[in-house]
C-alpha positions in Angstrom: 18.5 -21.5 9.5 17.3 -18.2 8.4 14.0 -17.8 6.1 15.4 -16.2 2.9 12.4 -12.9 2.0 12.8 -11.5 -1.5 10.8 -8.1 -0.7 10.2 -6.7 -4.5 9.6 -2.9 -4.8 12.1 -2.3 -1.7 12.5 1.6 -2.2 8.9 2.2 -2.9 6.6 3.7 0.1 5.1 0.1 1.3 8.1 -1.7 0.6 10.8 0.8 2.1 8.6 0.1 5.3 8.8 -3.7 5.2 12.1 -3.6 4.5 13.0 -1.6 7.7 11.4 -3.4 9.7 11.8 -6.7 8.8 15.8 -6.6 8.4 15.7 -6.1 12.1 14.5 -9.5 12.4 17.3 -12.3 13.5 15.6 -14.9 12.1 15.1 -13.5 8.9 17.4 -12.9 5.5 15.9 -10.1 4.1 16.9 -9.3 -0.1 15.5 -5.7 -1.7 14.9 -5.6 -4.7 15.1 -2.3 -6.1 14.6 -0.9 -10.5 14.5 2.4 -11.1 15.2 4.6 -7.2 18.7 4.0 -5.6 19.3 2.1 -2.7 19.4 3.0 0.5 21.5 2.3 3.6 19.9 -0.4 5.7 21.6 -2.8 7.8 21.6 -6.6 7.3 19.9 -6.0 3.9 21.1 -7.5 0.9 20.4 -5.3 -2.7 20.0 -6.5 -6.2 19.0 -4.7 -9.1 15.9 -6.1 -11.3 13.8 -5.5 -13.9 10.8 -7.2 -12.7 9.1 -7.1 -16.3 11.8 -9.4 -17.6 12.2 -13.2 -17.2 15.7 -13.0 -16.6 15.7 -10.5 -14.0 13.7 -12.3 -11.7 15.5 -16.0 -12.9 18.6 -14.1 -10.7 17.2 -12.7 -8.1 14.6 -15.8 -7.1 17.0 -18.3 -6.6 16.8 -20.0 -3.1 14.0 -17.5 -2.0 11.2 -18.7 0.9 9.0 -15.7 0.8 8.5 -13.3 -1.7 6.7 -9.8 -0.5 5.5 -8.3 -3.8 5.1 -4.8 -3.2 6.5 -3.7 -6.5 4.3 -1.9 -8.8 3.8 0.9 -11.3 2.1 3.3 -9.4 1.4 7.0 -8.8 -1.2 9.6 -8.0 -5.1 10.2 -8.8 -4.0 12.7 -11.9 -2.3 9.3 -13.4 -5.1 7.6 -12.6 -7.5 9.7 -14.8 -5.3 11.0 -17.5 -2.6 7.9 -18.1 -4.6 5.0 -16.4 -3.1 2.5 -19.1 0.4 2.7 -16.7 -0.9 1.0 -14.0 -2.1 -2.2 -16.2 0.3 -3.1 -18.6 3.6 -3.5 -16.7 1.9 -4.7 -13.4 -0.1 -7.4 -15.2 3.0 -8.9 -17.1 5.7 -8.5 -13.8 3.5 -10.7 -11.4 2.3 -13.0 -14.1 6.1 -13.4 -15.0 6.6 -12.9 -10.5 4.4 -16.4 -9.6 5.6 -18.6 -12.6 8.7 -18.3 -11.8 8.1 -18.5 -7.9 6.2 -21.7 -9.1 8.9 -23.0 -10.7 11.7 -22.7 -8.3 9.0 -23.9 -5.2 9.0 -20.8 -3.5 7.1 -21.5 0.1 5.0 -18.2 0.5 3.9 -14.8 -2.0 2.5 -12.0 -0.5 0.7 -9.4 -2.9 -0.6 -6.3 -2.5 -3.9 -5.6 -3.9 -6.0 -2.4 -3.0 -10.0 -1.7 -2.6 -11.0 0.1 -5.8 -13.4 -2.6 -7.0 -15.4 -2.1 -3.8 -18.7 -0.3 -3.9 -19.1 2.9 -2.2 -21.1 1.6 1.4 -21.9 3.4 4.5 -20.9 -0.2 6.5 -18.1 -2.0 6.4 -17.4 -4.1 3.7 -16.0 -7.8 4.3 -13.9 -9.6 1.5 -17.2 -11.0 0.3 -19.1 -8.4 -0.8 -17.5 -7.4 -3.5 -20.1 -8.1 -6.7 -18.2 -9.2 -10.0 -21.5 -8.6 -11.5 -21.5 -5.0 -10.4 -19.7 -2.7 -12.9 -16.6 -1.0 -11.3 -16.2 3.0 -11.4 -15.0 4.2 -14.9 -12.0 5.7 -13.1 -10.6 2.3 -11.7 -11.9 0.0 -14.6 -8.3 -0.7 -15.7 -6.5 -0.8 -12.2 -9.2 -2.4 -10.4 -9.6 -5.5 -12.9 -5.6 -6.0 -12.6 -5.5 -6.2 -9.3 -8.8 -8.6 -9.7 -6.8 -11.0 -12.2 -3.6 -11.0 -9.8 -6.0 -12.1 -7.0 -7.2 -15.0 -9.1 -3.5 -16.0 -10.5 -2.3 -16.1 -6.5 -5.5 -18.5 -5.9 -4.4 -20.3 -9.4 -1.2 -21.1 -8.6 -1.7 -21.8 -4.8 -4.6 -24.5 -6.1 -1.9 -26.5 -8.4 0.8 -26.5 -6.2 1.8 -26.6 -2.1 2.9 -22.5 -2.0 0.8 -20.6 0.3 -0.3 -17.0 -1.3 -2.0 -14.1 0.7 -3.7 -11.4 -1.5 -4.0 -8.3 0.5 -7.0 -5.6 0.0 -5.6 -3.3 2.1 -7.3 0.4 2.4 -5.3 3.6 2.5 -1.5 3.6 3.8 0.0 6.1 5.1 2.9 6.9 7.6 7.0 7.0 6.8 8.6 6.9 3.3 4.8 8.1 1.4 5.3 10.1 -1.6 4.9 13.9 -0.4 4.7 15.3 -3.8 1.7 16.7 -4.9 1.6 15.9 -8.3 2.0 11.7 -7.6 0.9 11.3 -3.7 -2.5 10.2 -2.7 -4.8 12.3 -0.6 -3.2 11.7 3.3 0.3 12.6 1.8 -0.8 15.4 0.0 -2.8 16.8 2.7 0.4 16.8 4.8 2.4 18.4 2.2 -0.1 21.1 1.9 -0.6 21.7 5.7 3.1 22.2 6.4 3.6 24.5 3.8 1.2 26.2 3.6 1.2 30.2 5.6 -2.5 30.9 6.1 -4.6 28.8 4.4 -5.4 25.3 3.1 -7.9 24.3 0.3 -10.0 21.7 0.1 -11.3 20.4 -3.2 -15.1 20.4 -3.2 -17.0 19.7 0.7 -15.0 17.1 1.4 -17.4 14.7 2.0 -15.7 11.7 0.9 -15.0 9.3 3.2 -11.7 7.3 3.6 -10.5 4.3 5.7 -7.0 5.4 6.6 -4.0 2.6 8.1 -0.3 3.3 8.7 2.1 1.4 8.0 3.3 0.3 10.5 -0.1 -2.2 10.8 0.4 -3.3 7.6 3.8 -4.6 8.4 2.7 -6.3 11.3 0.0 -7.9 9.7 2.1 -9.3 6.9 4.7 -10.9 9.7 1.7 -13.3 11.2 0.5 -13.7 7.7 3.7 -14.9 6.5 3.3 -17.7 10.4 -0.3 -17.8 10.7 -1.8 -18.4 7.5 -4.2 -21.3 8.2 -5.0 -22.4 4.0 -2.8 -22.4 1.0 -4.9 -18.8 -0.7 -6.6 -16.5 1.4 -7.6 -12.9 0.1 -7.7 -10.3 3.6 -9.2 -7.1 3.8 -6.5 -4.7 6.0 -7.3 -1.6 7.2 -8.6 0.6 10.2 -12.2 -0.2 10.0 -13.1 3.5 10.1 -14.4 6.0 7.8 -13.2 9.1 8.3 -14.3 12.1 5.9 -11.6 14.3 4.0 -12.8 17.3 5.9 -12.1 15.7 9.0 -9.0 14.6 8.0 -7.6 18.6 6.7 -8.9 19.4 10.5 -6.7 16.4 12.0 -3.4 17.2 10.5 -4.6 20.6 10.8 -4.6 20.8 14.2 -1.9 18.4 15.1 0.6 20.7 13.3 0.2 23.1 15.5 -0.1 25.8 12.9 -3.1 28.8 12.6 -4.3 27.7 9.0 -7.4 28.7 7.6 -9.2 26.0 5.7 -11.7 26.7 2.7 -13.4 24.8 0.3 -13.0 25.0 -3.1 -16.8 24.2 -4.2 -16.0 24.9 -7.8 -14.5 21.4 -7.9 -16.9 17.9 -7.8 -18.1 16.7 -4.6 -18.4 12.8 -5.2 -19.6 11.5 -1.6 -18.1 8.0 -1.9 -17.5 5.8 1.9 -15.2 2.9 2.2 -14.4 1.4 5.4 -13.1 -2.4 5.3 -14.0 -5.3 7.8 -11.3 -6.8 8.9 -12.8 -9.7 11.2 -11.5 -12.8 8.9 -7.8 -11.5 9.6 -8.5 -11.1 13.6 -10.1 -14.8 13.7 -7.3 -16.0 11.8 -4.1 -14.4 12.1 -4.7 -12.5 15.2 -4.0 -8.9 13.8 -5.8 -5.7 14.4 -4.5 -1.9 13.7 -2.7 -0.8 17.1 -1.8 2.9 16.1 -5.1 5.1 15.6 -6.1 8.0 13.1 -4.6 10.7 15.9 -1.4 8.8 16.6 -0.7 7.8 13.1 -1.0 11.5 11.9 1.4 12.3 14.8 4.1 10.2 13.6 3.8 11.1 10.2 3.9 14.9 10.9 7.4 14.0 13.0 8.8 11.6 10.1 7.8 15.0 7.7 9.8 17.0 9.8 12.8 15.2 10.3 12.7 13.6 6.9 11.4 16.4 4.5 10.9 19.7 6.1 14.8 19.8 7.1 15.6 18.6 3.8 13.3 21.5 2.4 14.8 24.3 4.9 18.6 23.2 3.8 17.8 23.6 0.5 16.7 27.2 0.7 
């Protein structure tokens, strides 16, 4: 009998990926959940339509589920961040509080949930799930996103204490690869940098030295890891840092996808922008010692793929247009 996986937030960049991949899966019956973005042809995948902020919504779509993958969420850019950081707390508090009730209720087996690292410290070594400080204040910037994804980490080890559902919590550093938002004005530094690099005619600029320093994983990791997550899980809550392990700084970066386009570009700094000289890199040893997973596709590779997917996916799209 198939394992029934209710993969909320289908048709956004994390979920489209999990949703690809895991439909080609035999022993799997994968159902997308999708709000406000229209579906998309994918074979063996069933579609519903849900409102994940009401009750009702989710009532429907929950019915008979195993797994549920929560990768929906209000998110966008580093603009939204600063100038409209109330969107990403309101609605993403009250859908996965209203999410793990109900997958309480109806004795769902398994909920994955997608948390992120912005209530880490800036460190120049690699931080393990433990050393984050709750009595260290978190940057002004991510006081409202951070502390969300902090109370959705303690409701998946809530309701994994009170009843037998297993719930992973995912600190996962930045994704990138297929199906990322390209746009400038919502996408997050590796997407925009990629935008900017194949448009661009002779030059690229770089807000302030670039010194900040990212760990960087594509998807396609992140997929893997949530399929021996979903087997391997050893205890009922487990909270996993998932990402490359690397820093890499932004500079660095530009140069990558720079050079793996293949294109003569120019790159200058803008130095009349702030230089904050952050580094975040994650250790992911608990996740190797227990579920067996570490990133296969490096920094080079990864940008590869990603410049191909642009290509075929965007750029063609772009050219037909004109």
């Amino acid at each position: 009998m198939k394992t029934k996986v209710l993969i909320c937030g289908a048709t956004g960049f994390i979920g489209r990926n999990l949703t690809e991949q895991l439909s080609r899966r035999a022993d799997l019956e994968i159902h997308a959940v999708r709000f406000q973005r229209p579906q998309y042809h994918c074979p063996n995948v069933i579609w519903h339509h849900a409102d994940l902020r009401k009750p009702e919504d989710i009532e429907r779509v929950i019915k008979g589920v195993d797994v549920i993958i929560q990768a929906a969420a209000t998110t966008s850019g580093s603009k939204d961040i600063v100038t409209r950081p109330y969107i990403h707390v309101t609605d993403n508090a009250v859908m996965n509080s209203l999410l793990f009730r109900a997958a309480f209720e109806h004795q769902v087996k398994h909920v994955v949930f997608f948390s992120c690292t912005v209530m880490y410290q800036s460190s120049e070594t690699a931080l393990k799930e433990s050393d984050f400080d709750a009595n260290k204040p978190l940057h002004p910037r991510y006081f409202g996103v951070g502390n969300t994804k902090l109370y959705i980490e303690k409701m998946c080890e809530f309701y994994a204490g009170i009843s037998d559902m297993k719930f992973t919590a995912i600190r996962h550093s930045n994704i990138y690869g297929a199906h990322d938002k390209f746009d400038l004005e919502r996408s997050h530094v590796f997407g925009a940098t990629i935008t900017k690099v194949m448009t661009a005619k002779d030059k690229i600029t770089v807000w302030g030295t670039g010194e900040e320093e990212r760990d960087l994983l594509y998807a396609d990791d992140l997929v893997s890891f949530v399929e021996l997550a979903m087997t391997k899980q050893p205890e009922k809550y487990r909270l996993y840092n998932c990402g490359l392990g690397q820093a890499i700084p932004i500079r660095q970066l530009v140069q990558k996808i720079v050079a793996h386009s293949g294109k003569a570009l120019t790159i200058e700094h803008d130095l009349s922008q702030p230089t904050i000289k952050t580094s975040l890199f994650l250790d992911c040893s608990l996740a190797k010692q227990e579920l067996g997973w570490e990133p296969r596709v490096d920094l080079d590779e990864g940008i590869k793929r990603t410049l191909a997917w642009w290509q075929e996916n965007v750029g063609k799209k772009e050219v037909e247009a004109a």
